[in-house]
VOGUKOL-465581 format. One record per residue (C-alpha): residue in three letters; x, y, z. Coordinates in steps of 0.02 Angstrom, whole numbers. Example, Ala and Ser with C-alpha at 12.3 -4.5 7.8 and 13.67 -1.06 7.14 Angstrom:
<sites>
['Ala'; [615; -225; 390]];
['Ser'; [684; -53; 357]];
</sites>
This chain:
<sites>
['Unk'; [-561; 807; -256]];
['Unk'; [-741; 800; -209]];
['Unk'; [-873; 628; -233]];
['Unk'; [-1034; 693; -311]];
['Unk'; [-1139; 569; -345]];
['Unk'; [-1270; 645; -427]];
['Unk'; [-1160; 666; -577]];
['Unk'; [-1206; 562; -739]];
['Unk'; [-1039; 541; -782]];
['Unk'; [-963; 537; -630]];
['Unk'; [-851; 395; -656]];
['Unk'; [-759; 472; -810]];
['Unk'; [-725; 644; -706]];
['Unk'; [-654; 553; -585]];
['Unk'; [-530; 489; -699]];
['Unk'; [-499; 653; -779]];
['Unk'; [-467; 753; -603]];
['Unk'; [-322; 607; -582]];
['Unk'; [-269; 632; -737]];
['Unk'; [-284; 823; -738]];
['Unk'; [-161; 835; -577]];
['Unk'; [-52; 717; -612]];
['Unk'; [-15; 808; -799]];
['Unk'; [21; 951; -692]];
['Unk'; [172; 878; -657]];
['Unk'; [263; 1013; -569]];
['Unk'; [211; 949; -391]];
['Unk'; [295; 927; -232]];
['Unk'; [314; 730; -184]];
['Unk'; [245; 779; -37]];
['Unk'; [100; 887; -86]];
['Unk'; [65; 740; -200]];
['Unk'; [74; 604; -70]];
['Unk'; [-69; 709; 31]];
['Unk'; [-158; 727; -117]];
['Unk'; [-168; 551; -165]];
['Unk'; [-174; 487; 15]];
['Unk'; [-335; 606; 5]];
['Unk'; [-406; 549; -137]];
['Unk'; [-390; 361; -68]];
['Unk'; [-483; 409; 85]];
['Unk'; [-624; 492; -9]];
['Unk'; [-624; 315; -124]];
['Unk'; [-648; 212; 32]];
['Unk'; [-798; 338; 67]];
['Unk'; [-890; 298; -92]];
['Unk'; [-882; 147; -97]];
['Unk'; [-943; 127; 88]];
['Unk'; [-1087; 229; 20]];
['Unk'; [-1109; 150; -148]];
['Unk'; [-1024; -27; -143]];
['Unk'; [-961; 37; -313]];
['Unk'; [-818; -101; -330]];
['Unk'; [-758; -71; -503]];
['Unk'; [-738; 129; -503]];
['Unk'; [-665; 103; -333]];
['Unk'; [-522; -36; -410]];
['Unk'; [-511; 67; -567]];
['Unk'; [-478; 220; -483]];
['Unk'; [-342; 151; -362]];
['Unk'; [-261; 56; -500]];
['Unk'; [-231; 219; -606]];
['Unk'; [-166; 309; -434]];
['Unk'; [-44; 184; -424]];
['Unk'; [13; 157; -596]];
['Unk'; [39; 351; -605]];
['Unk'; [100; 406; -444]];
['Unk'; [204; 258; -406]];
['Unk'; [400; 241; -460]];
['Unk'; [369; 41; -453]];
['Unk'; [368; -56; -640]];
['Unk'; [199; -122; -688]];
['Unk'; [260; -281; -654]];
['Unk'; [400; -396; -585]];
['Unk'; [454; -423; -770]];
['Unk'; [464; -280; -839]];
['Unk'; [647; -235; -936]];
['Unk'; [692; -389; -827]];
['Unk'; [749; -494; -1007]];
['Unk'; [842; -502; -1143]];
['Unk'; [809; -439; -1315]];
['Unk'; [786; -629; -1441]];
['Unk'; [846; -521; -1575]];
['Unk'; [1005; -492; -1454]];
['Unk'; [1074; -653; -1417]];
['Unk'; [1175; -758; -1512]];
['Unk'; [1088; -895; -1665]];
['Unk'; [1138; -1030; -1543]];
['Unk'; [1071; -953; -1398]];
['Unk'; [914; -931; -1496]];
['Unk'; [909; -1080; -1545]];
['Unk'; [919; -1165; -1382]];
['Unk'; [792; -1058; -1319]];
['Unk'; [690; -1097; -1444]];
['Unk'; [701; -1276; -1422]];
['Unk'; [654; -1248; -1236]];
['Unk'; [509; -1153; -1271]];
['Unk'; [445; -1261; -1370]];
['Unk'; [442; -1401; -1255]];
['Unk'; [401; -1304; -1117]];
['Unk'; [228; -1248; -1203]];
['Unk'; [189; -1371; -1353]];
['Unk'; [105; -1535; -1321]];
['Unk'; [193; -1687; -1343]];
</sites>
């Protein structure tokens, strides 16, 4: 993965390469780690040269969200289905909820 930046739409072929390798699918974890680890380092280039703080975060963000085995966040699949629990169970929560977030 290589930083021109003389390219108009740099920023969006960025995104693609990412997204073009990690389609591939077929890779090694460890020819991927290198890979990404790569593409970090060449990040942290660019943006010493450019100060370009948003492609920089952007681009990280999407390396992690793809590469990553983590959830997206600490909640996610963590609760329970509403339409799962019992009425009275809803209805408790409910009544918590609504105290919780509705003005008195």
């Amino acid at each position: 993965m290589s930083l021109i930046n003389n390219d108009i739409d740099f920023e969006l072929n960025y995104y693609i390469r990412i997204i073009n390798y990690f389609q591939k699918g077929n890779f090694e974890y460890r020819k991927a780690e290198i890979w990404r680890s790569k593409a970090l380092i060449e990040l942290m280039e660019y943006f010493k040269r450019t100060r370009n703080r948003t492609l920089v975060t952007n681009a990280i963000l999407l390396l992690i969200s793809l590469f990553e085995d983590t959830p997206p966040d600490t909640y996610n699949k963590c609760g329970e289905d509403a339409n799962h629990i019992s009425k009275e169970e809803r209805k408790i929560l409910m009544a918590e909820l609504k105290d919780e977030f509705l003005p008195n």
